[in-house]
C-alpha positions as a Markdown table, in Angstrom:
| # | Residue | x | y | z |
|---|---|---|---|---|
| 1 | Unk | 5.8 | -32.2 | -4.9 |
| 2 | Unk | 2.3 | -30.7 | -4.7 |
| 3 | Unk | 3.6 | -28.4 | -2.0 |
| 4 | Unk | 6.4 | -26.9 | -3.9 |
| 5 | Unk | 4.1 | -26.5 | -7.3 |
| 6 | Unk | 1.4 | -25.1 | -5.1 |
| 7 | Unk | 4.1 | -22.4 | -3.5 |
| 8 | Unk | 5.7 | -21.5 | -6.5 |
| 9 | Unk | 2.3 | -20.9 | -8.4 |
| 10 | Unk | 1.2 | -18.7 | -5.5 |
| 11 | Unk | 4.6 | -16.7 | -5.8 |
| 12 | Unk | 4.0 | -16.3 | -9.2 |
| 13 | Unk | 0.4 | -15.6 | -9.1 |
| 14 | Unk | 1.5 | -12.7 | -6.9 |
| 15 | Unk | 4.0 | -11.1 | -8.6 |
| 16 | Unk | 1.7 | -10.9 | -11.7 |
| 17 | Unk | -0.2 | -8.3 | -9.8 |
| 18 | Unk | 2.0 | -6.4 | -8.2 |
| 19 | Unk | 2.6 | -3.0 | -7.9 |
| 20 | Unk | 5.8 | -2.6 | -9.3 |
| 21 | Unk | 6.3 | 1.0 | -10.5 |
| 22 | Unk | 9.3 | 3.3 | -12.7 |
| 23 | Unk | 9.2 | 6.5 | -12.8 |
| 24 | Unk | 9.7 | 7.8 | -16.3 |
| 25 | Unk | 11.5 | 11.0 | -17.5 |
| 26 | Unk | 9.3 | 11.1 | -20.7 |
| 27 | Unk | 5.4 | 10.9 | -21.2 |
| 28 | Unk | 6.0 | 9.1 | -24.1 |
| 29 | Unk | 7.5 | 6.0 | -22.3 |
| 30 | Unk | 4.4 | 5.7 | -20.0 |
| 31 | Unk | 2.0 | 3.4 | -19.8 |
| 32 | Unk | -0.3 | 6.0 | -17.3 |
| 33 | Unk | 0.0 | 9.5 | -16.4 |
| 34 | Unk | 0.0 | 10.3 | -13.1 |
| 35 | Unk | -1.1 | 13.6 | -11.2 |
| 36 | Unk | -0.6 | 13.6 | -7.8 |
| 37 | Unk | -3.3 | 16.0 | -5.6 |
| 38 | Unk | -2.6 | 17.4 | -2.7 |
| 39 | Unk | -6.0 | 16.3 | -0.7 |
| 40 | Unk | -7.0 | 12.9 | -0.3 |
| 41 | Unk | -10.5 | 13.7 | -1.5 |
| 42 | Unk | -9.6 | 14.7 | -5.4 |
| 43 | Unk | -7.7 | 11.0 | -5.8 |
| 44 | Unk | -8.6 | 8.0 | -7.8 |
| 45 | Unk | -6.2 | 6.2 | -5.8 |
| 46 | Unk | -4.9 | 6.5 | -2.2 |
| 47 | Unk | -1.3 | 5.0 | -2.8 |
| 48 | Unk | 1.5 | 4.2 | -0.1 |
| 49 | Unk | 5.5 | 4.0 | -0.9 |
| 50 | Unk | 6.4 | 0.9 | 0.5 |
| 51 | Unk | 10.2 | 0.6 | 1.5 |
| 52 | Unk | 10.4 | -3.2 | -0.3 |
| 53 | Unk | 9.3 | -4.7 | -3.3 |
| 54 | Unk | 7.9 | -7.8 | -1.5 |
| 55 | Unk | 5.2 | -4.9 | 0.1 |
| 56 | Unk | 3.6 | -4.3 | -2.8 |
| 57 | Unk | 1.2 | -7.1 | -3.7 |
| 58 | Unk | -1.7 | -6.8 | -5.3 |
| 59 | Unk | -3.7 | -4.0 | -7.0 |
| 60 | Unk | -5.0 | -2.2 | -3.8 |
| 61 | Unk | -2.5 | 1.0 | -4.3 |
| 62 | Unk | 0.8 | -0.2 | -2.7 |
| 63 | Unk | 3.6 | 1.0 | -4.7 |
| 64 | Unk | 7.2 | 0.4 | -4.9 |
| 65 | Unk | 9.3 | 2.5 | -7.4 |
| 66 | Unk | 11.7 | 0.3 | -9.3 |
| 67 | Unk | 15.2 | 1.7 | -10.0 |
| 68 | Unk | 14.9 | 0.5 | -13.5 |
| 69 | Unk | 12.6 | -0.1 | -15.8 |
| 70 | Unk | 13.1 | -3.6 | -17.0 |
| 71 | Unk | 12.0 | -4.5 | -13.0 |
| 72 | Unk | 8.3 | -2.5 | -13.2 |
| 73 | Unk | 5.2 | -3.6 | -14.3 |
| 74 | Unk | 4.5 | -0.7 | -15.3 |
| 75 | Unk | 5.9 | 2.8 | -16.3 |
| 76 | Unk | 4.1 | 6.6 | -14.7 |
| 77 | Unk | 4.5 | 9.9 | -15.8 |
| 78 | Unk | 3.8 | 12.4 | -13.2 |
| 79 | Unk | 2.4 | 15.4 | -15.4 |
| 80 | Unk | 1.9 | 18.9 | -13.3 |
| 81 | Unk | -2.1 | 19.0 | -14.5 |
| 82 | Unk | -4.6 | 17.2 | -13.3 |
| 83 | Unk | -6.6 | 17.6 | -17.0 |
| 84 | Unk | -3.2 | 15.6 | -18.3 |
| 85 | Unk | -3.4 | 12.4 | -15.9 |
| 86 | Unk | -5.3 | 9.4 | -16.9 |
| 87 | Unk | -4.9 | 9.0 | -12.7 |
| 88 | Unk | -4.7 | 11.1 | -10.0 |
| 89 | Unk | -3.3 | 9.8 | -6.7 |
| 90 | Unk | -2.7 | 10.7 | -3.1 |
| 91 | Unk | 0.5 | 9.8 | -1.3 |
| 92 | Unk | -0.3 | 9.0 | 2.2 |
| 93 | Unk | 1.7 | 7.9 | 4.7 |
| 94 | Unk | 0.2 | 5.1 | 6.4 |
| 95 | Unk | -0.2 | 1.7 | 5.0 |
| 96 | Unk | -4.0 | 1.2 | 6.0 |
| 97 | Unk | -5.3 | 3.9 | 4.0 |
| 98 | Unk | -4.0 | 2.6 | 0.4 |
| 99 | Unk | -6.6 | 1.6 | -1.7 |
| 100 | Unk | -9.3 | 2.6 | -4.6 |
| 101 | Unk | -11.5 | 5.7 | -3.9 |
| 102 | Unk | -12.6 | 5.3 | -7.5 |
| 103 | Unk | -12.9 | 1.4 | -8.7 |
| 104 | Unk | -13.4 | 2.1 | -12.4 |
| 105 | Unk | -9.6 | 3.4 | -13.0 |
| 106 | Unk | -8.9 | 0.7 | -11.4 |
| 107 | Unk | -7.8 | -1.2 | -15.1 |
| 108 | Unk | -4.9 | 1.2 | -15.4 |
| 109 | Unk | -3.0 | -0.5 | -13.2 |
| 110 | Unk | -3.3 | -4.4 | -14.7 |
């Protein structure tokens, strides 16, 4: 009994933090605008698509765009300025180099 409490907490407990994402069609239904640069070295936050939602755990910039809104935990806005964003990301393509370049933005995405 312990086990299964102690299992299904920990599923839980990691799906609270989760990098569920939806991309919005209006700015208004955002929770955070994003801008995405096209260097690595103008980013807040190094993010990598994964291909399943069980991928992205954690705050540490793996993403997984929901197909509808009711399944993310939370809603962007990618704006076309970077003076618009409240974060600006990097898409990479490998898994290793997700994560915070800037730690203090990192609240946007609780």
């Amino acid at each position: 009994m312990k086990a299964f409490l102690f299992i299904t907490m920990m599923f839980f407990a990691s799906n609270i933090f989760s990098q569920v994402v939806y991309s919005c069609q209006y700015k208004s239904d955002a929770d955070v605008k994003v801008y995405v640069a096209k260097y690595k070295s103008d980013a807040d936050l190094v993010v990598y698509k994964c291909q399943y939602k069980s991928d992205a755990s954690g705050n540490q910039g793996l993403w997984y765009f929901a197909e509808y809104k009711s399944d993310a935990k939370k809603k962007i806005f990618f704006v076309d300025y970077k003076s618009d964003a409240d974060l600006v990301i990097y898409f990479s393509d490998y898994k290793s180099d997700a994560g915070w370049i800037k730690k203090e933005k990192q609240h946007l995405m609780y």
